[in-house]
C-alpha positions as CSV (number, residue, x, y, z in Angstrom):
1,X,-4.8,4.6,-2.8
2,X,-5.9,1.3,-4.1
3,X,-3.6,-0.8,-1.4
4,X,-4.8,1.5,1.4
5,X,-8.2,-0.3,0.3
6,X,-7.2,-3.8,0.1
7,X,-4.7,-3.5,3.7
8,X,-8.0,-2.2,5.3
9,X,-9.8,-5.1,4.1
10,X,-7.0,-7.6,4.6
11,X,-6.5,-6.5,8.5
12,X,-9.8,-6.6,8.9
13,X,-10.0,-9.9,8.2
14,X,-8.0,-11.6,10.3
15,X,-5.5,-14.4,10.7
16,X,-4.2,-13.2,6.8
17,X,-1.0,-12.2,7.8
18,X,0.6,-14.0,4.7
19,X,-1.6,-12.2,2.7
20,X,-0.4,-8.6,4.4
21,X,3.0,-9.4,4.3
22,X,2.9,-10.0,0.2
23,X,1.2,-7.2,-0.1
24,X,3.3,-4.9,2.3
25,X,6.4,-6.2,0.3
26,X,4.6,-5.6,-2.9
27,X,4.2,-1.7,-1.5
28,X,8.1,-1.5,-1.2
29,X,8.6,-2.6,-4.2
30,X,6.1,0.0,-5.4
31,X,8.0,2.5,-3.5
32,X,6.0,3.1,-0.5
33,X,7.9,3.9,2.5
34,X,7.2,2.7,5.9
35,X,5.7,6.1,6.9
36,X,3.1,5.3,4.6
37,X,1.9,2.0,5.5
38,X,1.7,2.8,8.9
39,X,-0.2,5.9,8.3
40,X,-2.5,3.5,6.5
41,X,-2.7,1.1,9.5
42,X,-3.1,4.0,12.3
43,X,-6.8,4.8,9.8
44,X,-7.6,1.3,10.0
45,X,-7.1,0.9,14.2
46,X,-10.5,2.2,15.2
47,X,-11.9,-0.6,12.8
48,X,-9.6,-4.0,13.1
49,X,-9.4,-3.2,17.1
50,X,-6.1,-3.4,18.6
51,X,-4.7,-7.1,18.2
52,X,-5.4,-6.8,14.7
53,X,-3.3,-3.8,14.4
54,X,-0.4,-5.3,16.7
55,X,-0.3,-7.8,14.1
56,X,-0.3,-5.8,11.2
57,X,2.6,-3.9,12.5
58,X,4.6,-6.5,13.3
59,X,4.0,-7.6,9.7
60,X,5.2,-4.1,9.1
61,X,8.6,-4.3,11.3
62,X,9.1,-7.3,9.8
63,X,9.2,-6.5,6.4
64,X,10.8,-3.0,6.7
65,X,12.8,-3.1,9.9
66,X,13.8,0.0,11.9
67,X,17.2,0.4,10.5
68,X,16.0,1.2,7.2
């Protein structure tokens, strides 16, 4: 997918959580479930390292809370 590519190049990056929040909400609006995204971030974890991903998830819970 073409926002699998740009997440993976936004969490790489660092300190763009904006950025990955606009585009995580774009996703939902896209129709993208949760499941997806994080199945997106869990490919990306061996890359960003483990903070990264921490706040990539929280941009994640944030965005589409548990409840939903």
């Amino acid at each position: 997918m073409k926002w699998e590519r740009m997440h993976k190049k936004l969490c790489t990056l660092g300190g763009c959580e904006n950025q990955i929040r606009g585009h995580i909400q774009g996703n939902v609006n896209m129709g993208n479930d949760k499941e997806t995204l994080l199945s997106a971030l869990t490919q990306c974890m061996p890359y960003i390292g483990f903070p990264r991903t921490l706040n990539a998830l929280a941009c994640i819970n944030e965005i589409i809370p548990e409840n939903k």
